[in-house]
C-alpha positions in Angstrom: -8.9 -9.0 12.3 -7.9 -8.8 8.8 -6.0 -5.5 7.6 -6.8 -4.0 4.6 -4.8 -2.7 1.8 -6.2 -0.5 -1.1 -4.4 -0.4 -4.6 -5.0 0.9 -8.3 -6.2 -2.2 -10.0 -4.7 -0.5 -13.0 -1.7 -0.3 -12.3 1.1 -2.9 -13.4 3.6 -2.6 -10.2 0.6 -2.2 -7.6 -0.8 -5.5 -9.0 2.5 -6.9 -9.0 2.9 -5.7 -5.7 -0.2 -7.0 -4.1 1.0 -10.9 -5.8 4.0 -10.3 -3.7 2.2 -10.1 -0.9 -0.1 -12.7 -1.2 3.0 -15.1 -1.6 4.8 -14.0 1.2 1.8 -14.0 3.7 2.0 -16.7 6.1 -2.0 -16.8 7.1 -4.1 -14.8 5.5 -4.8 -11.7 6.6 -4.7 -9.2 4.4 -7.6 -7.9 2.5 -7.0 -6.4 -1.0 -9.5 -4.3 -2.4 -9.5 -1.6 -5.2 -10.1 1.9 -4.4 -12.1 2.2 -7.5 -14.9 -0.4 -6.5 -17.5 0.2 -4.4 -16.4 -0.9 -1.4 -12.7 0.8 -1.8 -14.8 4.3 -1.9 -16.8 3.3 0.9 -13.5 2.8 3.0 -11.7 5.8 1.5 -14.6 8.2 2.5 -15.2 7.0 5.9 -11.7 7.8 6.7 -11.7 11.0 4.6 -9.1 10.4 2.2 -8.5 12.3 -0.9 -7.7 10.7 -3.9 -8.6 13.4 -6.3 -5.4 14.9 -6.2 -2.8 12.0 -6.4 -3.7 8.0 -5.2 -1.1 6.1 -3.2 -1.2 2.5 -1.8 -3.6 2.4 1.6 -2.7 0.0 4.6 -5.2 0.2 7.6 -4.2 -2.4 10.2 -5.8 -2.3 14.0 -7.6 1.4 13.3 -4.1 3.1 11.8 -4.1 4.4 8.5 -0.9 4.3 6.4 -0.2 5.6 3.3 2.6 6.0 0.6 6.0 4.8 2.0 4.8 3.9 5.7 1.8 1.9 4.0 4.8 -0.2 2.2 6.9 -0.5 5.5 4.0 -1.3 7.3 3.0 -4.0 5.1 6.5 -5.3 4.8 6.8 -5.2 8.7 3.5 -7.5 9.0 4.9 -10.1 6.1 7.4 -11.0 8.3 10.5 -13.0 7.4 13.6 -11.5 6.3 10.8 -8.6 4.7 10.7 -7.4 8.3 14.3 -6.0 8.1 13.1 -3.5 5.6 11.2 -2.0 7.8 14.9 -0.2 9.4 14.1 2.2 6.1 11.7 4.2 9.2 14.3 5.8 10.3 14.6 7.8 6.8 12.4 11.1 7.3 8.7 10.4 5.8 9.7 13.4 3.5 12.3 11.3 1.3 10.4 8.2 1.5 7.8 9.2 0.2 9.7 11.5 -2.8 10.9 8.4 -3.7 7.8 6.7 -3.6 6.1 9.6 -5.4 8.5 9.5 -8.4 7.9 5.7 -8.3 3.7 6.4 -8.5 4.3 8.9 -11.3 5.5 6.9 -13.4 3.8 4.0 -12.8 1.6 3.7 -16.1 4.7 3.4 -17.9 5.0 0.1 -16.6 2.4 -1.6 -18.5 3.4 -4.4 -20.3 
């Protein structure tokens, strides 16, 4: 079963990010779609998430939904490799990870070029 993992297109580090991925994946199994296609709003509205206040990075992997920092150490975890050991950051409390993560997606357009 492929897991899926919705990202801004727009946006410099989240395309970055998903080229990461794709490098590091040993089969392929991730599927990388867009939240604003078609398909990326179907998904987002038949799990009833909100983007209209902020948008974040979307893992859903065997019918669980992650988002923001647990999406990323999620992901990480499911790269494998020396990526896995990353995912020790779970132990921070969801609050600071995903401050971090938020000031991180705030400032993302900056990041352009």
């Amino acid at each position: 079963m492929k897991q899926s993992i919705l990202y801004d297109a727009n946006c410099k580090i989240c395309q970055r990010t998903v080229t990461f991925i794709k490098r590091r994946e040993t089969l392929p199994v991730f599927e990388y779609i867009p939240y604003d296609t078609d398909q990326g709003q179907r998904i987002l509205k038949k799990n009833n998430i909100d983007f209209s206040k902020e948008q974040y990075i979307v893992y859903i992997s065997n019918r669980a939904i992650y988002i923001k920092s647990s999406a990323v150490l999620e992901i990480l975890k499911d790269i494998g490799g020396v990526w896995r050991l990353l995912y020790l950051f779970k132990i921070v409390p969801v609050s600071i990870r995903d401050y971090v993560y938020r000031l991180i997606a705030a400032n993302r357009y900056r990041f352009r070029k």
